[in-house]
N, C-alpha and C positions, 0 to 999 in steps of 0.2 A: 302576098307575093305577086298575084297577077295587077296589081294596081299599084305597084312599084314599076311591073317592066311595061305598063299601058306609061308609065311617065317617062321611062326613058325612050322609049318608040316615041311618042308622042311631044316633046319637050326637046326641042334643037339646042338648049343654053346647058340643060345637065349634057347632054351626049357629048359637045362639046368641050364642059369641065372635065368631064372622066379620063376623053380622049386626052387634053391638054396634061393631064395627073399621069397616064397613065405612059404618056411621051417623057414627061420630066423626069419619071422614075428612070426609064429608059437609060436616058441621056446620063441621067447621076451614075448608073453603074457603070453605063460604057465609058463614061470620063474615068472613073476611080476605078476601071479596070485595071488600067498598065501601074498603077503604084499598089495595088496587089499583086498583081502577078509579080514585079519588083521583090517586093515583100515578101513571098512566099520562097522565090527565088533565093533570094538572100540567107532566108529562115536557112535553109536548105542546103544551102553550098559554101556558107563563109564561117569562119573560127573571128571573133572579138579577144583580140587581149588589151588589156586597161596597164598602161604605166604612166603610175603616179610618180611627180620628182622626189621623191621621199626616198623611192628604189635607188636603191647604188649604181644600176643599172641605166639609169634614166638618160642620163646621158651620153651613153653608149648608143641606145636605141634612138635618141635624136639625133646624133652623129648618123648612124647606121640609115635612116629612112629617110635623112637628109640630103646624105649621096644617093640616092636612088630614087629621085625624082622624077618622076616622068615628064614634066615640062623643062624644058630647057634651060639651062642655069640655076634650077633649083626650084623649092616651093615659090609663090610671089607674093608673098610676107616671108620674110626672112628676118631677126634678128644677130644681134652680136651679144655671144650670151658664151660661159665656161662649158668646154666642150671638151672631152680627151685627149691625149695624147700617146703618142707610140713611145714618148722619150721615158725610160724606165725612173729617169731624177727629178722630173716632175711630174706633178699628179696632176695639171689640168694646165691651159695655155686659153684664148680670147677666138674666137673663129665664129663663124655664120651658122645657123640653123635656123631652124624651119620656126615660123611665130606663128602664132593663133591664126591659122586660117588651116582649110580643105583643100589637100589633096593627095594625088596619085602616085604613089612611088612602085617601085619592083622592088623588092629583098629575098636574097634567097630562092631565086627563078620565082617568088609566088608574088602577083599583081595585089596591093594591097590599096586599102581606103583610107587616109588617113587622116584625124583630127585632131588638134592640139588646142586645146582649151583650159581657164582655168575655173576652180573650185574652193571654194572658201573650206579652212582645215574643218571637220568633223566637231558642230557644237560649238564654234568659233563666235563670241560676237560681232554686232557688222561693225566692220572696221577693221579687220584683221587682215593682215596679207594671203592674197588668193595665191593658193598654189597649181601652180600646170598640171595635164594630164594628157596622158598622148592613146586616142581609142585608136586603134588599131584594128581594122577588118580583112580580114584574109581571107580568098578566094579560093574553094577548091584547095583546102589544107588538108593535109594528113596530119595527127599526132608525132610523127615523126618531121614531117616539114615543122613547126611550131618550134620542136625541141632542136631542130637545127639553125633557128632562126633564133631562137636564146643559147644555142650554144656560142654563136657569133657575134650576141652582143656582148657575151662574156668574154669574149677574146679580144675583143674593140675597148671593155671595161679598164682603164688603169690603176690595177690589181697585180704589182710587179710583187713577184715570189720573196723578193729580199726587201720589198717597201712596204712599211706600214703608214696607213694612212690618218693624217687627224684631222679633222674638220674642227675651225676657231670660230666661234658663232658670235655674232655681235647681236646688239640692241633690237635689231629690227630682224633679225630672223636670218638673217644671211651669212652663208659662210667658205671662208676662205679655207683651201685643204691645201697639206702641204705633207709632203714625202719624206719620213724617216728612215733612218736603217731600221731593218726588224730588232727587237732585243731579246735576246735568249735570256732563259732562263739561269743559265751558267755563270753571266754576266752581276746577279743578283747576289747582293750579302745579306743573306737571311738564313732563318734557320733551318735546317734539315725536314723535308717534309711540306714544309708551308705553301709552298706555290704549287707542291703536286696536288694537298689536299682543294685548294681552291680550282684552277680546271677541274681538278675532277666533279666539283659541287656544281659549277655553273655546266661542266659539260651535262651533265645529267640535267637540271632545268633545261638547255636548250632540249633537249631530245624527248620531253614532258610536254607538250606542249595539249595534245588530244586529252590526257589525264586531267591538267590546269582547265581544260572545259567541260570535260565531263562533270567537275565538282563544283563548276561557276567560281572558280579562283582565279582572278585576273592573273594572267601573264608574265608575270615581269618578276625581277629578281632584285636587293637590292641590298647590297655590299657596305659595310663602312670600317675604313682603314683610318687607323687612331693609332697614334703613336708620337712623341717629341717630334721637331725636325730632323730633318737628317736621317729619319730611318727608312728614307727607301718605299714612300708611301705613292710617289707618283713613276718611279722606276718599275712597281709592281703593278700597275694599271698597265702601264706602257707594255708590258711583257705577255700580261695575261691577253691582252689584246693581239699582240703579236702571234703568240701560239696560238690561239684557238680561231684567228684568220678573222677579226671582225675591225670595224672603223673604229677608230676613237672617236669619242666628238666632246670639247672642252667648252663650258660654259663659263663664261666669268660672271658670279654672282654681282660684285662690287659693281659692274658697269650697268646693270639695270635697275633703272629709277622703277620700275610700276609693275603691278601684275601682268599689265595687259603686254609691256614688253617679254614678260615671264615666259607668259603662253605661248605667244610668237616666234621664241625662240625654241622650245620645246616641240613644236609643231612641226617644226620644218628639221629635225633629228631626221638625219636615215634608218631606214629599219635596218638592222644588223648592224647594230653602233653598242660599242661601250659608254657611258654617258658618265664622263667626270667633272663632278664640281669639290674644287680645291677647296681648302681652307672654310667649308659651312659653319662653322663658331664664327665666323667674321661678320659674317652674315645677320647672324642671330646673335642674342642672349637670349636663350630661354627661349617667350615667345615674340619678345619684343624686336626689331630691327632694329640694327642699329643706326640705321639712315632712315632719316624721318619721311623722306621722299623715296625713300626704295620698295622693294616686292614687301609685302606681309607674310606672317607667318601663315596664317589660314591661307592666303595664296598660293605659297610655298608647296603646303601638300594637298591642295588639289588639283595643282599641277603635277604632284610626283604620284598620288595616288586618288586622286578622287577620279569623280565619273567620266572627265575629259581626260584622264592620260592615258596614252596608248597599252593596247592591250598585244601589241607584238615580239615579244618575248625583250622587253626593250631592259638591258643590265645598268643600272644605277650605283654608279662607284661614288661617296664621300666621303671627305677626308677632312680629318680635326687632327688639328695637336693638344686641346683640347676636349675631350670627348663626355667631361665633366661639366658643360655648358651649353649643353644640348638637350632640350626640353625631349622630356619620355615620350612626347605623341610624334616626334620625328625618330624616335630611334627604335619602337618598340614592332615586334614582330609583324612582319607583313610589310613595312616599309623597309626593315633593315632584315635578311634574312640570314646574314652570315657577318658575324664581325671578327675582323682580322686587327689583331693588336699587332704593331712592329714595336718590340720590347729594346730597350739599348743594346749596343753591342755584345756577342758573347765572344770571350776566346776561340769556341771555336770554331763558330761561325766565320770569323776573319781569318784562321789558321784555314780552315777547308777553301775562304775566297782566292786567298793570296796564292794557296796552292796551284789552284785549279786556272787561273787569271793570269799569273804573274810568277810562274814558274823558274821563270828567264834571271829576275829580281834575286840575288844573294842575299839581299840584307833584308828578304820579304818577314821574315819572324820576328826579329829587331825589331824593326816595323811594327808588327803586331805589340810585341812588347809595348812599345814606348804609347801605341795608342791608347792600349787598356790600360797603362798607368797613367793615363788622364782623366779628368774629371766628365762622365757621362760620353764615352767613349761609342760613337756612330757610327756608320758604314759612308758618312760621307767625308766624315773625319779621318776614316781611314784610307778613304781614294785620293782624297785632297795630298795625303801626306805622303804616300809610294807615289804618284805621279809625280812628285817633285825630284824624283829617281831618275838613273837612267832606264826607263821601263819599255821605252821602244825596241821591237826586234822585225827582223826578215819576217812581214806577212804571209811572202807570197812560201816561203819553208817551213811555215808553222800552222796547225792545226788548232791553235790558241781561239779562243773565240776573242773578237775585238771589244774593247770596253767605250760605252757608249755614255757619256757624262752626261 
């Protein structure tokens, strides 16, 4: 020890090193001071929320932080991109928002950080369409500020009471929505019971959600509606969607050539979507495609159920006319969890439609008559056939529910 500090007493080049180390250190923390303290600041007084474009939501909240820019005229990257609208009859219109860059807006009296960047989907290979993401840091939030700040973008959302929404997805992932009347259930020619007991099945999965992880059972629910034409198989999507308040989102199997468009369209699904793909026999024989250039069958379900599909309660509607040509590894439990047969017409099935619908109609039972003495007698055979009536009456004096073709 004494012949250590005889060297630094003695020896000007170590005192000098020590001093020079002991200055650097210095300097490094007083430099990286103020982005700690930053730091700690931040830790300490801001709430992060994350919206990905997946959310229904998402573009409401880039509407919403779009107006409240704090620089003038708005972020300085801006794009032209589908953004909401207040108009109850359409679901989205073309307008400016905020593009991939940093910065400041006000929402909701609270000063926020804001960044909009994108992310390649979860397990996606490279090459796949990156999806946006909008981080959101809030300053000095309450749980009550937060929940006021999503209760506004749910008001900003185009989410009209009497519009059901569907999203048309194409090849590359992108999709066109578009505003229908809601369909009630009243509207339906099916048989007694049938659309209560399905709400009620999918109501209970949505409300399972803790139970489905507690037992490491993926999420997801997965319906298939079989029946002839005509019976009402894509009216019953449409409605089930309507009542229980969720998107549709329509995939057309026949317009994708390749897995990897499979993915990409699947990927970019909204959470809280009903997911229908029409006519799946078309698709397939068995395990084979019938397009030699189209999605695979191994493709097929590991996009609906292997390790890439989403695990957020995502409803899976398919529909066969025939459902006798559908390989057992697509139809068997855990992929199809509830199937719904629409059987041909019954008497009185149509006698209870015609009643309840068409009340106005005189000749509504005739009608019934003449349909079920036809051969393989429908519910679309039978609207086809009273609409050729006089079936019109005073909406704005009837309580009737309207029929939606």
């Amino acid at each position: 020890m004494d012949q250590i500090q005889s060297i630094l007493n003695s020896n000007p080049f170590v005192q000098g090193g020590l001093t020079l180390m002991v200055a650097g250190w210095l300097g490094y923390q007083l430099r990286a001071m103020p982005t700690r303290v930053i730091a700690f600041v931040r830790s300490r007084q801001t709430r992060v929320i994350e919206v990905r474009e997946c959310s229904p939501l998402y573009n409401a909240w880039l509407t919403m932080l779009t107006e409240g820019a704090v620089r003038r005229g708005g972020p300085r990257t801006i794009e032209v991109r589908t953004v909401s609208e207040d108009d109850e009859d359409r679901a989205a219109g073309a307008g400016f928002a905020a593009g991939t860059d940093d910065f400041w807006a006000r929402a909701c009296g609270k000063w926020c950080r804001v960044s909009v960047r994108r992310e390649p989907p979860a397990g996606a290979p490279r090459g796949f369409a990156e999806r946006f993401i909008i981080e959101l840091e809030v300053f000095r939030a309450s749980r009550a500020d937060l929940e006021r700040m999503l209760a506004e973008a749910k008001r900003r959302a185009n989410v009209a009471v009497d519009r059901q929404l569907v999203d048309l997805y194409d090849k590359w992932g992108s999709a066109s929505t578009v505003a229908l009347p809601k369909r009630s259930s009243a509207t339906l020619c099916l048989p007694s019971g049938l659309f209560e007991d399905a709400v009620s099945r999918i109501r209970k999965f949505l409300g399972a959600r803790e139970q489905y992880e507690l037992v490491g059972v993926p999420w997801r629910y997965g319906v298939l509606l079989h029946g002839q034409p005509g019976t009402g198989k894509t009216s019953l999507s449409h409605a089930l969607a309507s009542e229980l308040g969720l998107r549709l989102a329509v995939v057309p199997l026949a317009d994708l050539k390749s897995d990897e468009e499979l993915f990409s369209t699947f990927s970019e699904i909204r959470d809280g979507s009903i997911v229908l793909l029409e006519d799946v026999d078309c698709a397939f024989e068995g395990r084979k495609s019938e397009d030699v250039e189209g999605i695979t069958f191994a493709g097929f379900l590991n996009c609906i159920d292997g390790v890439l599909a989403p695990h957020n309660g995502r409803i899976l509607m398919m529909s066969t006319n025939h459902p006798e040509k559908l390989d057992a590894a697509l139809t068997r439990p855990g992929r199809v969890d509830h199937r719904i047969e629409l059987g041909p017409l019954t008497r009185q099935a149509a006698s209870d439609y015609v009643d309840r619908v068409f009340p106005h109609v005189g000749l509504r039972h005739e009608i019934v008559d003449e349909v079920m003495a036809g051969e393989n007698p429908t519910p679309a055979i039978l609207i086809n056939r009273i609409m050729r009536e006089n079936w019109r009456r005073d909406v704005a004096s009837s309580d009737v529910v309207s029929v939606v073709c």
